[in-house]
matplotlib code that plots the C-alpha trace (Angstrom):
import matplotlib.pyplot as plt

x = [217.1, 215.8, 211.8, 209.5, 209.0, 213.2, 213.9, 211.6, 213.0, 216.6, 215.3, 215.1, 212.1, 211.7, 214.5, 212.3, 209.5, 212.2, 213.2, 209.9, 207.9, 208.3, 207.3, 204.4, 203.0, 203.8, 204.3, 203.7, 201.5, 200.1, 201.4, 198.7, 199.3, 201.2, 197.0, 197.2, 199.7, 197.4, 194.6, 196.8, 198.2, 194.4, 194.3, 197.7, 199.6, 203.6, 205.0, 208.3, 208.9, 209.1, 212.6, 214.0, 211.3, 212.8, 216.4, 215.3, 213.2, 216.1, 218.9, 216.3, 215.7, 219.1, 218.8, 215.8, 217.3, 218.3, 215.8, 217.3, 216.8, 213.0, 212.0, 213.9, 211.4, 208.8, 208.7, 209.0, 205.8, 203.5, 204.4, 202.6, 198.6, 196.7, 197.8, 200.8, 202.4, 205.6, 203.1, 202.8, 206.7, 207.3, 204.8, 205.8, 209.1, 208.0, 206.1, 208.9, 210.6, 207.5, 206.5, 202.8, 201.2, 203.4, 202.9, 199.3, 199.2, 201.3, 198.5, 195.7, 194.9, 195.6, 193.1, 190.5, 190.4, 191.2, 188.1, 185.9, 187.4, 188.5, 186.6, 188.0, 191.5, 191.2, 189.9, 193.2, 195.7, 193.7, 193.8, 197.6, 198.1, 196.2, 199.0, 201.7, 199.7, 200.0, 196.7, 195.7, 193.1, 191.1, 193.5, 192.1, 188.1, 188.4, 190.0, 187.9, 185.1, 186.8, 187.2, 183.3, 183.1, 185.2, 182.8, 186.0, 187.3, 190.2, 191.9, 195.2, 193.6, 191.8, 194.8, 196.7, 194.3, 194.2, 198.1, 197.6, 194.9, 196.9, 199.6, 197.2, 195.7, 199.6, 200.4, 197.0, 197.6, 194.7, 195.5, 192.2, 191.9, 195.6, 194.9, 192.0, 193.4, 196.6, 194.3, 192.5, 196.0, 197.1, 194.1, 194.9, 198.6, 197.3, 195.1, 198.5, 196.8, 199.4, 202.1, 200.7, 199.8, 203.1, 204.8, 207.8, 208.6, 212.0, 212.1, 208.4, 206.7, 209.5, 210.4, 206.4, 205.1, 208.0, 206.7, 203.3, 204.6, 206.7, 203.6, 201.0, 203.1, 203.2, 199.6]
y = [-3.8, -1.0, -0.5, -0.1, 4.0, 4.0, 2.5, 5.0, 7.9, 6.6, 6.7, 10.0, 10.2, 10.0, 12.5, 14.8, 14.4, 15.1, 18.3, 19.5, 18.5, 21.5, 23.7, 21.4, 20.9, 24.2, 27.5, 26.2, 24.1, 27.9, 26.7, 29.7, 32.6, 34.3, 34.7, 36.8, 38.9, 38.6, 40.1, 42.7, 44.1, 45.0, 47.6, 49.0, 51.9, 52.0, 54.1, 55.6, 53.7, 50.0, 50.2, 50.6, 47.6, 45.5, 46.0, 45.3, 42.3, 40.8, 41.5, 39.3, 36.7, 35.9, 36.0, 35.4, 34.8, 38.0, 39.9, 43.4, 43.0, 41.9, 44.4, 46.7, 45.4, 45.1, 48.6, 49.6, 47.6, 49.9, 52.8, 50.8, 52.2, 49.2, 45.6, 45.1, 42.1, 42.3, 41.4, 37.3, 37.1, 38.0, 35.6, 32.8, 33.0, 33.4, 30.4, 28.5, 28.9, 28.1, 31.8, 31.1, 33.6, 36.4, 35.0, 35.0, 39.3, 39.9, 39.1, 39.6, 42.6, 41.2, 38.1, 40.1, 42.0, 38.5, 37.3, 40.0, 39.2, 35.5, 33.9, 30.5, 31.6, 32.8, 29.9, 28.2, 30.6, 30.1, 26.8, 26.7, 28.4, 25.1, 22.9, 25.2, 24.6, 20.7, 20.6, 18.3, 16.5, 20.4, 21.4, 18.0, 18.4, 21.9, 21.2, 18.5, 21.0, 23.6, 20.8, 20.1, 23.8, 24.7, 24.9, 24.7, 21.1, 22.2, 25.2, 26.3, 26.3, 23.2, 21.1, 22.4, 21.6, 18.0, 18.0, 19.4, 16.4, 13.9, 15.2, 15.5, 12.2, 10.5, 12.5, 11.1, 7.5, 7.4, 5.1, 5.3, 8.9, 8.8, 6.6, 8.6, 11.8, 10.8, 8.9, 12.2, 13.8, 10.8, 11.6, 15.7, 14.3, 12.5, 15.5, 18.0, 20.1, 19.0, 22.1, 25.1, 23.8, 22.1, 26.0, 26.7, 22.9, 21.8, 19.3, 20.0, 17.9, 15.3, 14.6, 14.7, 12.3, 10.0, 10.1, 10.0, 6.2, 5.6, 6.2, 4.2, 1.5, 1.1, 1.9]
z = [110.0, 108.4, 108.3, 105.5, 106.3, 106.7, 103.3, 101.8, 103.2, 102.2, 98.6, 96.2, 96.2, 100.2, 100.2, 98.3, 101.0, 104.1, 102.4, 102.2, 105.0, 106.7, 103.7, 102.9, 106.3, 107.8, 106.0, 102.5, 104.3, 104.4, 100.2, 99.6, 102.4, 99.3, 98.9, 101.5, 99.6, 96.8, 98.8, 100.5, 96.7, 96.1, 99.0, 99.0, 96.4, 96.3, 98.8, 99.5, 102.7, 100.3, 100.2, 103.4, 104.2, 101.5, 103.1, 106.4, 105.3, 103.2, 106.0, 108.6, 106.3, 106.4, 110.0, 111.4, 115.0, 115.3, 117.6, 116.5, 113.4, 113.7, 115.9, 113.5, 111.3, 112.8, 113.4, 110.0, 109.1, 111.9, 109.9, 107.0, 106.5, 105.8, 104.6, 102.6, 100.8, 103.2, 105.6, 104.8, 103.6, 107.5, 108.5, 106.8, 108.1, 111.7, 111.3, 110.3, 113.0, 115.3, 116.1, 115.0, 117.0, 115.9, 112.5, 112.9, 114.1, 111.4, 108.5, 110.6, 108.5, 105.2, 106.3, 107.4, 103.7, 101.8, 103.3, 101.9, 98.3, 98.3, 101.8, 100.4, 99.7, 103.8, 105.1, 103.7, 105.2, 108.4, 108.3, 107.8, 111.7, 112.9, 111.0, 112.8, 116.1, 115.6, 115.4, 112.7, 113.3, 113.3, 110.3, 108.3, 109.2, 108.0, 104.5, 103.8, 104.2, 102.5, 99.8, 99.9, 99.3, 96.4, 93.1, 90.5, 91.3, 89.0, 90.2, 91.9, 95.3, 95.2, 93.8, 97.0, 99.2, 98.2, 98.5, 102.3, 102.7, 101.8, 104.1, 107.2, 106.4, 106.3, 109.7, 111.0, 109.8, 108.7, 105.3, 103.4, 103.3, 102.1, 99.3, 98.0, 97.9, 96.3, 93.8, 92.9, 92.8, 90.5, 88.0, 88.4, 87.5, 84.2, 83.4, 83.4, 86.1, 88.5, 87.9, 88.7, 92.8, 93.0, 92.0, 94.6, 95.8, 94.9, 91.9, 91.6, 89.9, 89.5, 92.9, 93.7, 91.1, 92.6, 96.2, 95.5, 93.9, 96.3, 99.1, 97.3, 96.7, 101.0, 101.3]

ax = plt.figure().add_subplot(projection="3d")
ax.plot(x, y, z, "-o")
ax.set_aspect("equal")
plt.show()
């Protein structure tokens, strides 16, 4: 007999959730290191050397396995002065395959300027190597107080903070935090300020609206 968590994970909208765990709790979990790419495009100019990065970075994204091919790559980006967007895009592929601390090097630089322009867009990125790390009971203390922190209770980063709340709080079992944060995301949904933090997920704001349902009608 199939259980309550089976049967929702056999419907679309449970599908929707499988496919993106890992992008929700993990890398996009890091849903805002492209911050850090944000952050980097303030301190860098073009350069000549962007194009051979690009075709090594597209060759190993295709196959990330391959060791050549990274430390092909990795190479390349030492030659870089300074931080550069290239920089996360490597990262958050090396964390998807569970190479956090790699991961972590790679945007050190980028970090360490994002934090003297955006401190709250930092803290998230940092917070997404603890999520990588398994360690989520750390990952959901520090977004509730990055929560607590945020002045603009309607912008990007705040809406995508909630969404990694609600995640932690599911992974934790801890069914009252759950409920509330989907029930701010619920009134975030009705408001239409849902769409921009949900940018990147497959189905977006379909297949989300439908789990969001589909979870509160088990809590």
């Amino acid at each position: 007999m199939l259980t309550l968590k089976d049967q929702i994970l056999l419907t679309p909208a449970g599908q929707w959730a499988s496919r993106n765990w890992k992008y929700l709790m993990s890398v996009s979990l890091l849903l805002l290191l492209t911050a850090v790419s944000w952050g980097a495009k303030s301190f860098v100019s073009p350069d000549k050397k962007e194009m051979q990065l690009d075709e090594l970075f597209s060759a190993w994204k295709k196959a990330p396995a391959d060791e050549a091919l990274f430390r092909s790559l990795h190479k390349a980006t030492q030659t870089i002065s300074g931080p550069h967007p290239i920089h996360s895009q490597i990262a958050q592929i090396l964390l998807v395959t569970g190479r956090c601390d790699e991961a972590e090097k790679m945007v050190k630089g980028s970090l360490e300027q994002l934090r003297k322009i955006a401190p709250e867009y930092a803290a998230f990125a940092d917070i997404s190597f603890s999520i990588s790390r398994q360690h989520y009971q750390e990952a959901l203390e520090r977004s509730v107080s990055l929560k607590e922190a945020l002045e603009d209770k309607n912008s990007i980063l705040y809406g995508k903070n909630l969404v990694r709340i609600a995640f932690l709080q599911q992974q934790l079992e801890n069914k009252s935090g759950e409920i509330a944060a989907w029930d701010e995301l619920q009134e975030m949904i009705c408001k239409g300020q849902v769409d921009p933090f949900l940018q990147g997920l497959s189905n977006q704001k379909v297949g989300f609206q439908a789990y969001l349902e589909e979870r509160k009608k088990v809590l």
